[in-house]
C-alpha positions as CSV (number, residue, x, y, z in Angstrom):
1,X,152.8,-52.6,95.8
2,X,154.1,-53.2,92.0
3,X,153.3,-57.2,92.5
4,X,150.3,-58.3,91.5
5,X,150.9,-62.1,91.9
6,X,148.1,-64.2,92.8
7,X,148.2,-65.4,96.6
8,X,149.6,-62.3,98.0
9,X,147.3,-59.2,98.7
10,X,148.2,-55.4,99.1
11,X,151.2,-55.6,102.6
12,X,149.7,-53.4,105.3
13,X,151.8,-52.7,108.3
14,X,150.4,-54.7,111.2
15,X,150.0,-58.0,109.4
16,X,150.7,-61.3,110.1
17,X,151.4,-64.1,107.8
18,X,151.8,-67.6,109.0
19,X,154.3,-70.0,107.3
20,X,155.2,-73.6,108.0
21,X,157.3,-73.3,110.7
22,X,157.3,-69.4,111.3
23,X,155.5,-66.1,111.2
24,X,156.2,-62.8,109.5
25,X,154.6,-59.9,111.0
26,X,154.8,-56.8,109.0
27,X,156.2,-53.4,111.1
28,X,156.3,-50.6,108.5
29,X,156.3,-49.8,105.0
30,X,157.7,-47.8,103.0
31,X,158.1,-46.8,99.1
32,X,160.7,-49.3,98.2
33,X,161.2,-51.6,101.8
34,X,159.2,-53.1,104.1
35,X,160.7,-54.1,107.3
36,X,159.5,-56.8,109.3
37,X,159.6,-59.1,112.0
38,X,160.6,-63.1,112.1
39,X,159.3,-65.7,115.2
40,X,159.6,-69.2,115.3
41,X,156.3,-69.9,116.7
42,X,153.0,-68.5,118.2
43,X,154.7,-68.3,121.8
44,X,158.4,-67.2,120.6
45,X,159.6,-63.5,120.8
46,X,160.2,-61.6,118.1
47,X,163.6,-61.9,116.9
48,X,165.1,-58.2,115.4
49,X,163.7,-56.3,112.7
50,X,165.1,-57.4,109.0
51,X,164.7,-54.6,106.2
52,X,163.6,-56.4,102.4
53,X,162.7,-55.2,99.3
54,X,158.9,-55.5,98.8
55,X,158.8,-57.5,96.1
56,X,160.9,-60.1,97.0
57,X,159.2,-60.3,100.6
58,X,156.0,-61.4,98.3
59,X,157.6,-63.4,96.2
60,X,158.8,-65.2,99.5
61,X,155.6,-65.5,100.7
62,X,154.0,-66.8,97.6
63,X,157.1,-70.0,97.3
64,X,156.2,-70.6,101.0
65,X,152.4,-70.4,100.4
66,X,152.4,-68.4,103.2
67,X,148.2,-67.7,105.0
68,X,147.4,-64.4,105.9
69,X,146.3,-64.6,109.6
């Protein structure tokens, strides 16, 4: 991970980060992507896999102040 802004730690496939509203959940990584999964809520399914660019996928979850859970 090139980032090292305060807030986020190291992405590891598997995690799940809790937002306001909605949850991330990270599916795989590799050297320049990440793809990952979006759900409204705790007892939602998981909508389809989006494809990002690492480090704006942490710079999303810092401006959302996004808790690692």
């Amino acid at each position: 991970m090139k980032t090292k802004q305060p807030g986020v730690r190291e992405l590891i496939k598997g995690q799940l980060w809790r937002l306001q509203k909605r949850y991330v959940l990270i599916v795989a990584l590799e050297n320049l992507c990440v793809h990952f999964k979006l759900m409204d809520g705790p007892d939602k399914t998981w909508e389809r896999t989006l494809t990002g660019d690492i480090d704006t996928l942490c710079r999303y979850l810092i401006s959302r102040d996004a808790q690692l859970v």
